[in-house]
TIMI-634108 format. One record per residue: z, x, y of N, C-alpha, C in turn; chain; residue in three letters. Coordinates in Angstrom, 1 decimal. Each point is the difference from the previous one (the first is absolute). Last residue first. Example, Ala and Ser with C-alpha at 12.3 -4.5 7.8 and 13.67 -1.06 7.14 Angstrom:
BEGIN
7.1 / 12.8 / -2.2 / 0.0 / 0.9 / 1.1 / 0.8 / -0.8 / 1.1 / A / SER
-0.1 / 0.3 / -5.7 / 0.0 / -0.9 / 1.2 / 0.0 / 0.9 / 1.2 / A / ALA
// end
This chain:
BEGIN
-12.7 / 39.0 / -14.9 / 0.1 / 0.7 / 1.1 / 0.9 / 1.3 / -0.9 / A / UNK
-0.7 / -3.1 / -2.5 / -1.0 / 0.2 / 0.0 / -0.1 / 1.5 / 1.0 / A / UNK
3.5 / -3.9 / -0.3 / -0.3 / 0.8 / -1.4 / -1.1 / 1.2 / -0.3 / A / UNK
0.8 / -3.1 / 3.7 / 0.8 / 1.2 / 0.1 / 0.0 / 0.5 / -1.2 / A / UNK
-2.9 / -3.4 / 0.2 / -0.7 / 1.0 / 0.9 / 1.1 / 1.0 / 0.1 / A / UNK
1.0 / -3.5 / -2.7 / -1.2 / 0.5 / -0.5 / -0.3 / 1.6 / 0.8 / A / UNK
2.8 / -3.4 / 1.5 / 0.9 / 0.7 / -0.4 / -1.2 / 1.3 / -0.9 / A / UNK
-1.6 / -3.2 / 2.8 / 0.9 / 1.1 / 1.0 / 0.2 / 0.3 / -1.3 / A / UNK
-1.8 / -3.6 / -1.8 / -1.1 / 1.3 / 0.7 / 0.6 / 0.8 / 0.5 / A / UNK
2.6 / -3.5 / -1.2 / -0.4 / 0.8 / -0.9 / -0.7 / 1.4 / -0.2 / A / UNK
1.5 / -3.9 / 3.5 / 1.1 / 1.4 / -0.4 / -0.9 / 1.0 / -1.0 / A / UNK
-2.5 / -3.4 / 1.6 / 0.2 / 1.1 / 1.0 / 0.7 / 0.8 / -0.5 / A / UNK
-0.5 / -4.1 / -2.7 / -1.2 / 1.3 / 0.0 / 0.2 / 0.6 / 1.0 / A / UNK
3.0 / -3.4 / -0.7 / 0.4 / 1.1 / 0.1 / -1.1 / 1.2 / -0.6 / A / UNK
-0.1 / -4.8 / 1.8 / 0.7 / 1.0 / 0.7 / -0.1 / 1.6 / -0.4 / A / UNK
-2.9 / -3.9 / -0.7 / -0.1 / 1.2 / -0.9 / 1.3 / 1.2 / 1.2 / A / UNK
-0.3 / -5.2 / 0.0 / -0.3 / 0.5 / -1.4 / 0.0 / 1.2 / -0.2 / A / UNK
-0.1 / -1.9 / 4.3 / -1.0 / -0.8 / -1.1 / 0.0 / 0.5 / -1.2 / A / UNK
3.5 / -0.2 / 4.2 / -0.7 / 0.5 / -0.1 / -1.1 / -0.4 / -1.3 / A / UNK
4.6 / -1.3 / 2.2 / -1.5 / -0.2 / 0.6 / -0.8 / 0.6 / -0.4 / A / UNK
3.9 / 0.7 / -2.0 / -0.4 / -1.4 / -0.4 / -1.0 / -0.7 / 0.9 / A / UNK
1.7 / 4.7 / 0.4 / -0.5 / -0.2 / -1.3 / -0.3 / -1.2 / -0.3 / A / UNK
2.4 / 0.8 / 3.9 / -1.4 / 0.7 / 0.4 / -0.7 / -0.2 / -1.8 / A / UNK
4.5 / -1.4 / 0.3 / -1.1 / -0.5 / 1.1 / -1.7 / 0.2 / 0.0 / A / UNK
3.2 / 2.7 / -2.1 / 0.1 / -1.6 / -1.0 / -0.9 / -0.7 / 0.5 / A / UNK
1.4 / 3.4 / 2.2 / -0.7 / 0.9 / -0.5 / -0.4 / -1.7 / -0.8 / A / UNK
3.4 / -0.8 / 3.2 / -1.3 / 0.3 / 0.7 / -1.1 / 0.6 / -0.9 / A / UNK
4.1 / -0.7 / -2.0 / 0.2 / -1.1 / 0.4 / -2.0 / 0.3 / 0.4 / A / UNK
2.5 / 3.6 / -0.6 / -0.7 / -0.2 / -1.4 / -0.5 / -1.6 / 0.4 / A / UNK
2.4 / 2.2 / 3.4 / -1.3 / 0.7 / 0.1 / -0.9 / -0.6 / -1.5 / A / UNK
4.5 / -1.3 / 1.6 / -1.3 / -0.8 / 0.4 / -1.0 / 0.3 / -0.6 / A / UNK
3.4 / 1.9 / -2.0 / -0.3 / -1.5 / -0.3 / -0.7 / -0.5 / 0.4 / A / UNK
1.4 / 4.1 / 2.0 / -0.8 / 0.3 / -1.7 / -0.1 / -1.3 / -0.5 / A / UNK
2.4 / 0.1 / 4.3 / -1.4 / 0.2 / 0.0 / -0.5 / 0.6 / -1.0 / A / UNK
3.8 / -3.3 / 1.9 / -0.7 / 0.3 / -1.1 / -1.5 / 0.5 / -0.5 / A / UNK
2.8 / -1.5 / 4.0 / 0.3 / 0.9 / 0.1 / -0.2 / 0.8 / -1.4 / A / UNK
-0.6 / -4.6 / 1.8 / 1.1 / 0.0 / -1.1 / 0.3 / 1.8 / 0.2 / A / UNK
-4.2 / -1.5 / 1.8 / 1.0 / -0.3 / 1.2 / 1.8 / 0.2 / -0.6 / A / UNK
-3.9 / 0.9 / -3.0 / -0.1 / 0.8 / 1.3 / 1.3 / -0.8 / 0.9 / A / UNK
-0.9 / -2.4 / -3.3 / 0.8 / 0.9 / -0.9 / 0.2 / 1.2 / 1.0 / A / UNK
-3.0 / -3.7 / 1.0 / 1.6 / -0.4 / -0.2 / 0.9 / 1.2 / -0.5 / A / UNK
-4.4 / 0.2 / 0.4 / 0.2 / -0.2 / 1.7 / 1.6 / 0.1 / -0.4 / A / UNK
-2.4 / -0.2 / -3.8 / 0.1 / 1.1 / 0.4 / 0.7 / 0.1 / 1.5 / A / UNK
-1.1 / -4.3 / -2.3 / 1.2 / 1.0 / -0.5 / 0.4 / 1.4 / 0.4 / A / UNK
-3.7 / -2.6 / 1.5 / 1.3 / -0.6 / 0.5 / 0.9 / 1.0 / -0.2 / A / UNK
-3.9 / 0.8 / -1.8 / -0.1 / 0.7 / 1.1 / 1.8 / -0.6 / 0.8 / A / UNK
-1.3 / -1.3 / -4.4 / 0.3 / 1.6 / -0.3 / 0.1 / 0.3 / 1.6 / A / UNK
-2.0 / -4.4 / 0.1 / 1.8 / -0.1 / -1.1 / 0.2 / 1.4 / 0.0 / A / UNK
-4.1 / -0.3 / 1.3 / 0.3 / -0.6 / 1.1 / 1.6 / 0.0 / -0.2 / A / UNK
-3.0 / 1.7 / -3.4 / 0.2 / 0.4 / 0.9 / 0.8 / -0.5 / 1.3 / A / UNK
0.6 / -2.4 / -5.0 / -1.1 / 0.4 / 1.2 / 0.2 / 0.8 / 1.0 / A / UNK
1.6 / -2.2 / -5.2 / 0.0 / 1.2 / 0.8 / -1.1 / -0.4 / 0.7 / A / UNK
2.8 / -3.8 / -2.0 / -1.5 / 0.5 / 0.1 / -0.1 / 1.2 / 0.7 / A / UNK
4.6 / -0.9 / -1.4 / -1.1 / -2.0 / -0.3 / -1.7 / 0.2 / -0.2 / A / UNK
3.3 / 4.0 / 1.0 / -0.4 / -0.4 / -1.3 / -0.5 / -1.2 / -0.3 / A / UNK
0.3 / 0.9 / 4.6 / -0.2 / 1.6 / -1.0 / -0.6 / -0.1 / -1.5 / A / UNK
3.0 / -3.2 / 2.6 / -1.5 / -0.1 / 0.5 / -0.8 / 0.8 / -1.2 / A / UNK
4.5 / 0.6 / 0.0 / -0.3 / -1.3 / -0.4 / -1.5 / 0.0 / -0.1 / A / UNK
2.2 / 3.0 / 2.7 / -0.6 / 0.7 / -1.4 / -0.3 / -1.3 / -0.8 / A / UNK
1.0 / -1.2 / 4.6 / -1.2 / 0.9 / 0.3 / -0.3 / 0.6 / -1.4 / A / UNK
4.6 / -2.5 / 0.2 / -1.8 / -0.8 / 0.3 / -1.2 / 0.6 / -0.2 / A / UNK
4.2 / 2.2 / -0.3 / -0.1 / -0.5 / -1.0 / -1.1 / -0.7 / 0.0 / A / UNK
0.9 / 1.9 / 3.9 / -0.3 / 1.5 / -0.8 / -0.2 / -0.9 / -1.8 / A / UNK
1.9 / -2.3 / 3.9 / -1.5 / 0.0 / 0.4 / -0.7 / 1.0 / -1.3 / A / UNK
4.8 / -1.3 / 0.1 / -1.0 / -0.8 / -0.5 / -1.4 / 0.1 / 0.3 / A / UNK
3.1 / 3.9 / 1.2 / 0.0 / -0.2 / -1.4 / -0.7 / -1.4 / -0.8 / A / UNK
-0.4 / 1.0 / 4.9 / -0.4 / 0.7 / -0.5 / 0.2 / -0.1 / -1.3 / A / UNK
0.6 / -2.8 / 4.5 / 0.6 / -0.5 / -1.8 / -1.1 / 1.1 / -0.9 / A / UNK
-1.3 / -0.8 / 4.7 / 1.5 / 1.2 / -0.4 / 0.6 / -0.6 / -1.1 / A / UNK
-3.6 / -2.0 / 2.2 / 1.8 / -0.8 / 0.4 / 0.2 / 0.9 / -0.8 / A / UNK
-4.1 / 0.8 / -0.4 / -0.2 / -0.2 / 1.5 / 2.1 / -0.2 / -0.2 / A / UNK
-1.2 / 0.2 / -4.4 / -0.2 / 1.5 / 0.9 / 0.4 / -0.3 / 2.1 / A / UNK
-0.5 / -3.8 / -2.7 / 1.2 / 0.6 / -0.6 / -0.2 / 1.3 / 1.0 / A / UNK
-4.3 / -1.9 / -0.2 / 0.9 / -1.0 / 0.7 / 2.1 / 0.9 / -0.2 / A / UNK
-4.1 / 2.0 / -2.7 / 0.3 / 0.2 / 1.4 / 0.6 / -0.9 / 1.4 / A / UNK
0.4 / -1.0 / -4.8 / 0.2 / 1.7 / 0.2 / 0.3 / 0.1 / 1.2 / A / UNK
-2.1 / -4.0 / -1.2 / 1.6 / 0.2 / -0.1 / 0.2 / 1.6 / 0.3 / A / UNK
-4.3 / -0.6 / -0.9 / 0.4 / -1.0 / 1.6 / 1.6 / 0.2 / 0.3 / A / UNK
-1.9 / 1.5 / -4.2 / -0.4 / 0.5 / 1.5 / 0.7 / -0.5 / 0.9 / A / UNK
-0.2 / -2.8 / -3.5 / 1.5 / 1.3 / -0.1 / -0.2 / 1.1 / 1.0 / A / UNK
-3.2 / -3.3 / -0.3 / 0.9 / -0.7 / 0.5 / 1.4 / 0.5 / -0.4 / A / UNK
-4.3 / 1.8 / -1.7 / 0.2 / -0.3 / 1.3 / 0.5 / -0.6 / 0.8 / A / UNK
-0.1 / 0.2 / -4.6 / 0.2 / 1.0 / 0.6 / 0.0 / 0.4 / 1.2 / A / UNK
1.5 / -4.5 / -3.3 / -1.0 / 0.7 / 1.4 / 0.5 / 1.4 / 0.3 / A / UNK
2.4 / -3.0 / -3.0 / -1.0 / 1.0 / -0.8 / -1.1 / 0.5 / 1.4 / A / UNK
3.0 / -3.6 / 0.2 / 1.3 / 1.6 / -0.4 / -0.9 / 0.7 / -0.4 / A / UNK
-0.3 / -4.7 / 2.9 / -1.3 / 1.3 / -0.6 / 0.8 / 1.3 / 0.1 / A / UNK
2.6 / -4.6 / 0.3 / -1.5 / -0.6 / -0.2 / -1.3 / 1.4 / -0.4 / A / UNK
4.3 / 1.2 / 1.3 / 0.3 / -0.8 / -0.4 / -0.9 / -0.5 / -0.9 / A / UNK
-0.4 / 2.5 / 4.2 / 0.0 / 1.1 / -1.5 / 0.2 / -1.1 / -1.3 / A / UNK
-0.1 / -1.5 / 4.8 / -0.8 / -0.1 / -0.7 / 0.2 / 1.0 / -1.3 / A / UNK
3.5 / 0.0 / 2.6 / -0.2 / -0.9 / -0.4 / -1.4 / -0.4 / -0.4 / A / UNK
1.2 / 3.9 / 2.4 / 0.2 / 0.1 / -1.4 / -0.4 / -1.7 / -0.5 / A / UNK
-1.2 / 0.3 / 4.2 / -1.4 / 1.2 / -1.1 / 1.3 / -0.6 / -1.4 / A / UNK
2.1 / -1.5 / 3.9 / -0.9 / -0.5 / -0.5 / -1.0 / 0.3 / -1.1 / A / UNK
3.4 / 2.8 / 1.8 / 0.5 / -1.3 / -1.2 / -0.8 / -0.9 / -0.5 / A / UNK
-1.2 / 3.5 / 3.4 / 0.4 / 0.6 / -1.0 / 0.1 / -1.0 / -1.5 / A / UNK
-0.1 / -1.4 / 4.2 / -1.6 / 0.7 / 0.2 / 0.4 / 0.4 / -1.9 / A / UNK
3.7 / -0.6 / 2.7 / -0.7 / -1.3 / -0.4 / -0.6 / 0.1 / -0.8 / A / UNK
1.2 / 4.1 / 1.9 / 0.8 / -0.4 / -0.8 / -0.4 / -1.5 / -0.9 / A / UNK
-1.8 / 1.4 / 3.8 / -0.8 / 1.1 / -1.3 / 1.0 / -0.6 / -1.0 / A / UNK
-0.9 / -1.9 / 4.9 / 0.8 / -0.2 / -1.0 / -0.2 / 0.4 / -1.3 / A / UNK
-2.6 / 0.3 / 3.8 / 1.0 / 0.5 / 0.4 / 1.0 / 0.1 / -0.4 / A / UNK
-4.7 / 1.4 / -2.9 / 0.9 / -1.3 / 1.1 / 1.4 / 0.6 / 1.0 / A / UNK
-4.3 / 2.2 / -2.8 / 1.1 / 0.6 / 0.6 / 0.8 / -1.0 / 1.2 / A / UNK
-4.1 / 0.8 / -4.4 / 0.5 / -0.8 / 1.8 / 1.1 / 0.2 / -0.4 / A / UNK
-3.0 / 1.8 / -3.6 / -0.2 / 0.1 / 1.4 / 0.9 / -0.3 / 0.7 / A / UNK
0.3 / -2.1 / -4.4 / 0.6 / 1.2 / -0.1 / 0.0 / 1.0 / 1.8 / A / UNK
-2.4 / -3.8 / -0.9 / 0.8 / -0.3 / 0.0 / 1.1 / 0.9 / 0.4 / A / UNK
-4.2 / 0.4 / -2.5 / -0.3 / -0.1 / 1.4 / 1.2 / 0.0 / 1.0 / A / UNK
-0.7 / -0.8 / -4.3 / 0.4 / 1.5 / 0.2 / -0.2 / 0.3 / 1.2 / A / UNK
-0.7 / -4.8 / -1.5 / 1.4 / 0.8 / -0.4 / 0.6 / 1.4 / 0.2 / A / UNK
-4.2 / -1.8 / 0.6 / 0.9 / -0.4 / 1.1 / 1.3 / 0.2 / -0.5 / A / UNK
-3.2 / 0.8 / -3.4 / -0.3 / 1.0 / 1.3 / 0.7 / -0.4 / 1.3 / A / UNK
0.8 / -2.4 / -3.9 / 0.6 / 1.0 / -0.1 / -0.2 / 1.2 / 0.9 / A / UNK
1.1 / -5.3 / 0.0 / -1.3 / 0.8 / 0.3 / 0.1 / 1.4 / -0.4 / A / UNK
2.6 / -5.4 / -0.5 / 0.2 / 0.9 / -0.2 / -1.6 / 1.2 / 0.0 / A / UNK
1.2 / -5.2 / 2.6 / -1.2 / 0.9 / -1.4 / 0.9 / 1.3 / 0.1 / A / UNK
2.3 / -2.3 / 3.2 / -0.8 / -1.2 / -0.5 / -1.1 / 0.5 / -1.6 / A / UNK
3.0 / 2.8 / 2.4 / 1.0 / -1.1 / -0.3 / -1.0 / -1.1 / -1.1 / A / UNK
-1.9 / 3.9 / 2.7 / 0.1 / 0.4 / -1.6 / 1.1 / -1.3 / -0.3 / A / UNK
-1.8 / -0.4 / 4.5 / -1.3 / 0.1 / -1.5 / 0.5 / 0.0 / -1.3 / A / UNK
3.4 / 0.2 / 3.9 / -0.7 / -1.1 / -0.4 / -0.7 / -0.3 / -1.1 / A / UNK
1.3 / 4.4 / 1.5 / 1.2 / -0.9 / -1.0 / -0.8 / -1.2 / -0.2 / A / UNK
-2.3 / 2.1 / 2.8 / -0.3 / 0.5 / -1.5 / 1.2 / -0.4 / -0.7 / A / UNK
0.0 / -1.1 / 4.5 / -1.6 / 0.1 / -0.5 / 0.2 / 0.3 / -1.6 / A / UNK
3.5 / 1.4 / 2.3 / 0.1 / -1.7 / -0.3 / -1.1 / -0.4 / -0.1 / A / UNK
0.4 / 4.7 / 1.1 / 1.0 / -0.6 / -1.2 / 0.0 / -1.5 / -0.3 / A / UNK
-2.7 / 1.6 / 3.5 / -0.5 / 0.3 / -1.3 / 0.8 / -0.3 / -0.9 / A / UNK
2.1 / -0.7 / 4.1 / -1.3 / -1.1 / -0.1 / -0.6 / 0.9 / -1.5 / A / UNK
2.9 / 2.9 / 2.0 / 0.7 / -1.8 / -0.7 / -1.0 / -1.3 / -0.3 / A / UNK
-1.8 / 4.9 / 1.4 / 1.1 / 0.0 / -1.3 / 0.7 / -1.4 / -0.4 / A / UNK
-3.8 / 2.2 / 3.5 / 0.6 / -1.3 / 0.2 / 0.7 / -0.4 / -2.0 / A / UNK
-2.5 / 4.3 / 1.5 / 1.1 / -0.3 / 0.5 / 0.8 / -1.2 / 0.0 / A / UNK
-5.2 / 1.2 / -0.4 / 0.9 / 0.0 / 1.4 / 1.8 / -0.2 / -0.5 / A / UNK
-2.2 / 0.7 / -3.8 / -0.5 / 1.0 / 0.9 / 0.5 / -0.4 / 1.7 / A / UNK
1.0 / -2.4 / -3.2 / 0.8 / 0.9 / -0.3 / -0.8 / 0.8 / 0.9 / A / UNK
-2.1 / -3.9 / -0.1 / 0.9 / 0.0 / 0.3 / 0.9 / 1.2 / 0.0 / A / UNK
-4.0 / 0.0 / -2.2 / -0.1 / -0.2 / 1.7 / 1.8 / 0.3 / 0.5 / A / UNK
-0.2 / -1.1 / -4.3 / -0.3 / 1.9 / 0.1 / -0.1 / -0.1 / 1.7 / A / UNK
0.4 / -4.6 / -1.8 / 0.9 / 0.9 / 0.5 / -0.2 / 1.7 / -0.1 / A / UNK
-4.0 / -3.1 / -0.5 / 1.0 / -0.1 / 0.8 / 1.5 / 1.4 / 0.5 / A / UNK
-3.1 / -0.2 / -4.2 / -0.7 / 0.3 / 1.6 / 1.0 / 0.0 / 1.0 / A / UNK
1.1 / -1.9 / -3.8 / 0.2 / 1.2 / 0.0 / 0.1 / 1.0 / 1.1 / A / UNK
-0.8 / -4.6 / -0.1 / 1.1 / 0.0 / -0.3 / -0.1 / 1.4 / 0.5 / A / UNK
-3.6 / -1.3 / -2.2 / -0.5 / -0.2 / 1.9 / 1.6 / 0.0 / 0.4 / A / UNK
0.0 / 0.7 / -4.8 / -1.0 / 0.8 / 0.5 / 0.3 / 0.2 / 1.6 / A / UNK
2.0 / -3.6 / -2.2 / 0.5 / 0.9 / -0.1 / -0.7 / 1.6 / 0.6 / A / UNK
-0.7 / -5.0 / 1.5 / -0.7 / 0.4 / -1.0 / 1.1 / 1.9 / -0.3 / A / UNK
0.5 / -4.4 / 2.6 / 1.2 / -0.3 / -1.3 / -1.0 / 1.6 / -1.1 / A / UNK
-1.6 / -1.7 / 4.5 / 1.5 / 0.8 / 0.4 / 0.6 / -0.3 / -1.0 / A / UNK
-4.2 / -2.0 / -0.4 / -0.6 / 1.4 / -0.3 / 1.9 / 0.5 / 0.7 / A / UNK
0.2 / -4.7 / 0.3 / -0.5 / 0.8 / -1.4 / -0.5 / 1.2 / 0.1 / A / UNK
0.9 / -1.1 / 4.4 / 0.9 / -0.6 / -0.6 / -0.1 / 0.6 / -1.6 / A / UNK
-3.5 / 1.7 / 3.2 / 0.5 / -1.2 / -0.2 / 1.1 / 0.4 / -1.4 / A / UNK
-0.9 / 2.4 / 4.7 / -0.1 / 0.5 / -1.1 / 0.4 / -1.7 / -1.0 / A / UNK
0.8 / 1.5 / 4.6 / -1.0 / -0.6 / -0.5 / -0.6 / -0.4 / -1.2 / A / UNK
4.8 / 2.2 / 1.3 / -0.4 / -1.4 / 0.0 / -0.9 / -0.6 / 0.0 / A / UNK
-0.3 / 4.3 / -0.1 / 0.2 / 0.2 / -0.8 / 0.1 / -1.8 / -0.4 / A / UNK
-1.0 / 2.5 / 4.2 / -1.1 / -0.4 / -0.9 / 0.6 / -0.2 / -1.8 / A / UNK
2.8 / -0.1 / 3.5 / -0.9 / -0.7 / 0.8 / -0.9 / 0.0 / -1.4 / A / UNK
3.3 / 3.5 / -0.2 / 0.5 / -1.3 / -0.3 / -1.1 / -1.0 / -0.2 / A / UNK
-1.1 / 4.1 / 1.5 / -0.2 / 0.4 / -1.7 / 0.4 / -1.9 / -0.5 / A / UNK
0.7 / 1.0 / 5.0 / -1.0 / -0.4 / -0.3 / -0.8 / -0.2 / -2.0 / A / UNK
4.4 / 1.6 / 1.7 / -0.4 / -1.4 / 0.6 / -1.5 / -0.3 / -0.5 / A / UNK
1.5 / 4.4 / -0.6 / 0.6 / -1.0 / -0.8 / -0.4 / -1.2 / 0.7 / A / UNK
-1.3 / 3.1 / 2.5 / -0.8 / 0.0 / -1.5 / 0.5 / -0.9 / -0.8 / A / UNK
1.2 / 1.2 / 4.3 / -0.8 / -1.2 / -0.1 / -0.4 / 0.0 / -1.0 / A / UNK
0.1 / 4.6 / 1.7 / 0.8 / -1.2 / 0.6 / -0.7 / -1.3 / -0.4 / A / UNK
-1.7 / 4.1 / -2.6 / -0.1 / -0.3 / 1.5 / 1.4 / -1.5 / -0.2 / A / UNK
-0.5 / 4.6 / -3.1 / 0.2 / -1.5 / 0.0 / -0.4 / -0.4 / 1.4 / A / UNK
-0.8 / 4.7 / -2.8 / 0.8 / -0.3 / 1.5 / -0.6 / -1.6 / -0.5 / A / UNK
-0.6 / 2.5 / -4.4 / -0.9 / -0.1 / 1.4 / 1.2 / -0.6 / 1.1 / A / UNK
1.3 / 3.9 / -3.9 / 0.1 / -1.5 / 0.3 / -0.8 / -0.2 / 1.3 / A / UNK
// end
């Protein structure tokens, strides 16, 4: 992480209020924003940055974005994500978000239901990597470890398992 100079948040503020009015409804220039934000730390101002956005337009990359911040009120933080589920039971990145909102408040058995939700709505690495964090800290390390292998096979382009193949070729051989 780069060192923050003093003043960063204030100033991220300054140029953000320059920023016209209609381009602060653009989900994108939104986006930009609060990553800033989370990077200095400023957690209650991002959470209401992006509650805002997503109140007013549902976003799915601000939706996962969401999942990030770590308010003072997780628990809130928490209620408010579910109550979008309402309006998007099919967002896989808004079962992320739940996961790791739940997870943060130690609701391990709803975070663990969120995070395989995800899983199956749309497998993504990012969902297998949650799960895996989650099953690691659960003290579940043959669950994570398949959780992290799931992972690694859903980033990848198709030919996960031309590596297995060739090893096994080569101990066949050896």
């Amino acid at each position: 992480s780069v060192p923050v100079p003093e003043g960063s948040a204030h100033l991220l503020n300054q140029i953000w209020d320059a920023v016209p009015k209609t381009q602060r409804q653009n989900p994108a220039l939104i986006g930009v924003y609060a990553r800033r934000l989370l990077e200095l730390n400023e957690m209650d101002e991002c959470e209401s940055l992006l509650r805002g956005a997503l109140k007013r337009q549902w976003d799915h990359n601000l939706g996962l974005l969401y999942g990030f911040v770590r308010s003072a009120d997780a628990e809130g933080q928490l209620k408010v994500a579910e109550g979008w589920l309402k309006s998007n039971p099919y967002s896989a990145n808004l079962l992320l978000t739940l996961g790791r909102l739940a997870a943060a408040n130690e609701l391990w058995d709803k975070a663990r239901t969120y995070l395989t939700e995800s899983l199956s709505t749309r497998p993504s690495p990012e969902a297998a990597y949650a799960l895996g964090r989650l099953l690691e800290q659960l003290d579940e390390g043959d669950a994570a470890r398949a959780a992290y292998r799931r992972g690694l096979e859903l980033s990848g382009d198709g030919t996960a398992e031309a590596p297995r193949t060739s090893i096994s070729r080569q101990r066949a051989v050896s």
